[in-house]
N, C-alpha and C positions, 0 to 999 in steps of 0.2 A: 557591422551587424552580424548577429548570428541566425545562421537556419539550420533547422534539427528535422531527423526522420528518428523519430520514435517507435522502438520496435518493442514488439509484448506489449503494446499501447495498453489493450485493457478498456475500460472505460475512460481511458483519460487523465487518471489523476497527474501524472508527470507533465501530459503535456500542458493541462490547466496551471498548472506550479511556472514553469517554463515562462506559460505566456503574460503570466503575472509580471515578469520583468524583463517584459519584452523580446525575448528570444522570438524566433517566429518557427514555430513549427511547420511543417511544408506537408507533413505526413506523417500517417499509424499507421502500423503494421499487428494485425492480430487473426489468430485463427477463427477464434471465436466470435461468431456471426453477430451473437444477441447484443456485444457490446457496440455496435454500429452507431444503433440510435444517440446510446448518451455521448459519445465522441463527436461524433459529428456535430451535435444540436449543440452542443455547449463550448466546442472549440474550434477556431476558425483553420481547421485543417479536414485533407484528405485521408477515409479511411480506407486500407485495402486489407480485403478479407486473404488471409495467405499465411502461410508457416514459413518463418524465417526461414526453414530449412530449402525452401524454393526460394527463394528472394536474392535476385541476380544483383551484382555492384553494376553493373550497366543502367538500373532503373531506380536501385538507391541514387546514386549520382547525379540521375536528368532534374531529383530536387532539388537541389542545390542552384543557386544563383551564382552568376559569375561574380567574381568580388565577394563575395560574403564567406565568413568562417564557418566551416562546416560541424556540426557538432552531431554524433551517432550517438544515438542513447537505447541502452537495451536492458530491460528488467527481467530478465529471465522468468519462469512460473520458478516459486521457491520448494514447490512439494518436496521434490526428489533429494532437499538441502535440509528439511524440518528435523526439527526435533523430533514430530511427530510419527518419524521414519525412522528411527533411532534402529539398530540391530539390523534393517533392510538392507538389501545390494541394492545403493540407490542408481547405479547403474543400469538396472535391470527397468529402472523406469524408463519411459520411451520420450521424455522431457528431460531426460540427463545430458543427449546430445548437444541442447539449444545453444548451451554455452557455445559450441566450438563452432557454431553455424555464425554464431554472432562476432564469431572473432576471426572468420573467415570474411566475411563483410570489412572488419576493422580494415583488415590489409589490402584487398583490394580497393574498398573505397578509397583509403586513406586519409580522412579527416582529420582536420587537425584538431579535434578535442573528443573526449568518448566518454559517456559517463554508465553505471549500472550502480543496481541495487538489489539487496538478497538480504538472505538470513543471516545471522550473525555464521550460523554452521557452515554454512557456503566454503569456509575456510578449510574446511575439514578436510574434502573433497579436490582428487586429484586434475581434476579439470580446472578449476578457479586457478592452481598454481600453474597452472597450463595457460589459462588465459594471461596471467598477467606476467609467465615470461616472453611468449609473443609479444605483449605492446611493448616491452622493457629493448625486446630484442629491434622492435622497429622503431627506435629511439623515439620512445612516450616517455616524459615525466608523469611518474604514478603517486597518487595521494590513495592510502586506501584506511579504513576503520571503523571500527564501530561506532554508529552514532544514536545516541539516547535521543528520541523524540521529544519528549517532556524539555528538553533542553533548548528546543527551536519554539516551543510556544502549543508544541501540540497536546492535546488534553486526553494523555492515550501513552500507556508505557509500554510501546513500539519500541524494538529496537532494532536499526537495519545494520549490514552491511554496506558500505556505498563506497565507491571507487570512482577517483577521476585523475582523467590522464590528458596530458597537451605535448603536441610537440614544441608549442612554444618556446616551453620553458614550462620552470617547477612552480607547482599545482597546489591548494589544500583548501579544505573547507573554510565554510565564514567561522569564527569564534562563537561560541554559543550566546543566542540571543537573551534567554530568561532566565534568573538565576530564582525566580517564583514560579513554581509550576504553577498550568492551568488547568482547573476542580472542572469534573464533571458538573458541578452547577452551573459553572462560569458559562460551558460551552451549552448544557441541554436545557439548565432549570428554568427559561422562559418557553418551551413549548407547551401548546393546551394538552390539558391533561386527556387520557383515554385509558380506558378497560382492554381488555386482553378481548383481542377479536374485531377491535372497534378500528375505524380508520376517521378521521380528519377530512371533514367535508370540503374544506380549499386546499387541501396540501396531499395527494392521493398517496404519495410517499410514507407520511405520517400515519403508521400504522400498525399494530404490534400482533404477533401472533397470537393464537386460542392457546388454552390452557385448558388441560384435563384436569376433569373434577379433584386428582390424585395431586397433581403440581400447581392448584389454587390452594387448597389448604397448605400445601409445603411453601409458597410464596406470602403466604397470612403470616407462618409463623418464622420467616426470616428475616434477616437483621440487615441493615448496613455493613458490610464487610464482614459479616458473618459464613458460616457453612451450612452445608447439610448435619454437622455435628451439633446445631443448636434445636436440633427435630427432635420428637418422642420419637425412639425405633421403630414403633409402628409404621411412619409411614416413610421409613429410609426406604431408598432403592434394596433390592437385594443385594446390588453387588457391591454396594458400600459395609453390608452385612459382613462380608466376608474381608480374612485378612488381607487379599492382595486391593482391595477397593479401600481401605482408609486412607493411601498415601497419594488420596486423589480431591482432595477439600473443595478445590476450588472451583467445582462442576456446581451450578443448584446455587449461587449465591446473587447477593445485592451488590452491584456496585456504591460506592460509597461517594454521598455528595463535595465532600471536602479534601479529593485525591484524584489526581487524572484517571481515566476508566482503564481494566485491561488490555490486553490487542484485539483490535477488532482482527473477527476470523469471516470465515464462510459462512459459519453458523451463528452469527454472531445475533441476530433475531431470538435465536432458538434458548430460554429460560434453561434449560438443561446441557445446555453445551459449553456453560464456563460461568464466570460472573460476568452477566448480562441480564441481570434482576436490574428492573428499574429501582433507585433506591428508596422509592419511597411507595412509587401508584405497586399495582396489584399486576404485572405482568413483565414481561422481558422487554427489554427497551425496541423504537419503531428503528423501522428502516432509516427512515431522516434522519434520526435521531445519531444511528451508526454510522451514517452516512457524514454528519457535522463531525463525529468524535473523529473521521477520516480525515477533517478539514473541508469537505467539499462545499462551498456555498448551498445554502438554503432554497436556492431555485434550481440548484442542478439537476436535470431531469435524467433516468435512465433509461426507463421503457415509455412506451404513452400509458397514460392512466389505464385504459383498457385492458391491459397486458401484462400489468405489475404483477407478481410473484416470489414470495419470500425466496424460493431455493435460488432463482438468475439474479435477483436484484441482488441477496444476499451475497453471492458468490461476486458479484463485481464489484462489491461496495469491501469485501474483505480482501480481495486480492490485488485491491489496487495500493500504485504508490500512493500516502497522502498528499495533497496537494501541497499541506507544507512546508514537508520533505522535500518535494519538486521544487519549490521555492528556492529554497537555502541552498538546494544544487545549482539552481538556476545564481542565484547571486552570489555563489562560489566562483561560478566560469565566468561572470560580468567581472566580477572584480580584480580576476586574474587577469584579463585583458585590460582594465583600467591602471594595472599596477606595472604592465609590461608596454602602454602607450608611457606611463610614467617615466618608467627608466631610458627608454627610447630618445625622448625630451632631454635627460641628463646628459645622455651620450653625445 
């Protein structure tokens, strides 16, 4: 049996993935207070509010069961790794450290299995190569690459970074599940329809942001996988007006029914913050809705209905691992253990 402390918990996605195949989470580790409720209520683990950077191996440790395989999982936040950061001293962010907090943990705890996930850029960046001579040097076998989402089933062209290491013995992901990607109809086109502003009487989640009078006409005359280049200039943004704003299309559009959705972001509510045009109704796709293209089941709660709010729900529902990322890590490390009770058997 495997038990995991999940660090940069988040709202959960990893360890929901996890416990999909049985792994047993024991514990989350997150800064971020607001993500308590949906961790807790949806996964049968403990959450503690704390920065890894405080987080002693004396109390990572006490979770662990005796006899059981220890597995550390740590998602780092990927800001400081983004494209989005492109030209930045991402060192100069105050999240650039976490990596080495996490791999301080590695060594003292010393579990025998460790998995994380990031940007594909993560590579870039001299700490990643830092962390993974550390595990190399305390004899980890390391699987590490990029992995296309769309390829595990998810309806969403995500691409992470993901790494997993065993002292076992050598490590690697499952072979890719679908050689059919899954359409954003597949995964949204049964939910009830709504208007921009409107929320979903049984589903408080299900709910999409207001539109200003300026970006309802601009959502009337967009397309399916269209841009803002199929508008009268009239009502472009300004800064699309200008030359350094063309080589930016893909802010202001429809996702398209017949194609997995973009990356779900932070903003990913917000009609003006990438293609996140619902492709048909009249406003930017709901919370739930971003929430499914995450993978996360349909009843996963994040805040209580009382309390919901596009910018926190938003932010946790974009910065989490999908859940069916967490999966496929999850039945990566199952099967590594079933393939090394195998050989065991031979010997």
């Amino acid at each position: 049996m495997i038990d995991a402390v999940d660090l940069f918990c988040g709202a959960g996605g990893l360890t929901a993935g996890l416990s999909k195949v049985k792994i047993t989470v024991r514990a989350g580790y997150d800064n971020d207070g607001n993500c308590e409720h949906a961790y807790t209520v949806n996964n049968k683990a403990k959450f503690i509010k704390k920065s890894v950077e405080e987080v002693t191996d004396d109390e990572v440790r006490a979770w662990y069961r005796e006899g059981n395989i220890k597995l550390l999982a740590g998602c780092a936040p990927c800001q400081p790794f983004s494209t989005y950061n492109q030209g930045k001293d991402a060192s100069l962010d105050r999240k650039w450290p976490l990596l080495y907090a996490f791999q301080r943990l590695i060594k003292d705890v010393s579990p025998e299995l460790v998995t994380m996930e990031n940007v594909p850029d993560v590579t870039k960046h001299q700490v990643y190569h830092d962390f993974v001579s550390a595990l190399k040097l305390q004899n980890y076998h390391v699987w590490e690459g990029k992995v296309s989402c769309v390829e595990y089933g998810l309806p969403q062209k995500r691409q992470r970074h993901v790494l997993l290491a065993s002292k076992l013995g050598p490590i690697q992901i499952i072979p890719k599940t679908h050689h059919q990607h899954v359409s954003v109809y597949e995964a949204i086109g049964g939910f009830p329809a709504l208007a921009a502003g409107e929320h979903h009487q049984t589903d408080p989640l299900h709910r999409a942001a207001k539109l200003s009078p300026i970006n309802l006409t601009r959502i009337l005359l967009s397309k399916q996988g269209g841009t803002w280049r199929d508008w009268p200039e009239t009502i472009r943004a300004e800064c699309h007006k200008k030359p350094s704003g063309k080589t930016y299309p893909s802010v202001y559009g429809r996702m398209r029914w017949d194609e997995p959705s973009p990356t779900m972001t932070t903003l990913c509510y917000g009609f003006g913050n990438g293609r996140f045009g619902h492709p048909e109704q009249n406003r930017a796709i709901s919370l739930r809705e971003a929430a499914t293209l995450q993978s996360f089941p349909n009843d996963y709660e994040f805040l209580p209905p009382e309390q919901i709010n596009f910018r926190t729900v938003g932010r946790m529902i974009g910065n989490a691992v999908p859940v069916r990322l967490g999966e496929v890590i999850g039945l990566s490390l199952v099967k590594h253990l079933a393939g090394l009770s195998d050989q065991s058997l031979k010997d």
